[in-house]
N, C-alpha and C positions, 0 to 999 in steps of 0.2 A: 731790826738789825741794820737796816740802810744808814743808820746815823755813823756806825762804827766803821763800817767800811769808806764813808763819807769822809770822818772823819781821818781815817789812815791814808787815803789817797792825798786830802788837803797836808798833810806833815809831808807825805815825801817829796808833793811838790814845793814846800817851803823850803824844806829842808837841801832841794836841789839848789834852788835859787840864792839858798845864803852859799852852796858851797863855791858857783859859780864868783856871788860878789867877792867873795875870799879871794877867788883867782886874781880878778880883776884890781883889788889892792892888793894884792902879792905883785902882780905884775907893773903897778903903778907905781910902786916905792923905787926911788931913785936910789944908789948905793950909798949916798949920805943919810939916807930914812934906812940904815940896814939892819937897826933893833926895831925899828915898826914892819919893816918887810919878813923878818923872822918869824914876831908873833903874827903876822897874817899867812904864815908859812904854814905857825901849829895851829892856825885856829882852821884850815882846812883840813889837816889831816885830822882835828877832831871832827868836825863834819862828816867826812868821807867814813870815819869810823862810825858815826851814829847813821847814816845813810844808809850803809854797809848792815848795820845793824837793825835797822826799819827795815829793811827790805828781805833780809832773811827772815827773819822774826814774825813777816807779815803771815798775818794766816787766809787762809783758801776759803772763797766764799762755802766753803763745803761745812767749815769748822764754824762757820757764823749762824749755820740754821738758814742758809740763802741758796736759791736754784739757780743754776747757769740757763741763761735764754731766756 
């Protein structure tokens, strides 16, 4: 079961990293780029929703069949 949990810790850290880049074009678009600075507006708050989402949803080494320590 080490792969699943392996494997959900490597998504939220991706899924951080894209919500970060998102900022960083959100904040990069000039107000003449203001239809590209928008969709880099919603493609964070879909992020931040699946983040949001991965991260409650995650389940507890307990529910994996995995011992703490």
């Amino acid at each position: 079961m080490p792969y699943i949990q392996d494997f959900l810790e490597l998504n939220l850290f991706y899924l951080r990293i894209l919500k970060e880049h998102a900022l960083f074009m959100q904040l990069s678009f000039t107000p003449r780029d203001k239809e590209l600075g928008d969709r880099a507006v919603q493609l964070r708050a879909k992020l931040v929703n699946l983040l949001q989402q991965a991260v409650t949803r995650r389940p507890c080494p307990c529910d994996l069949g995995l011992e703490l320590g």
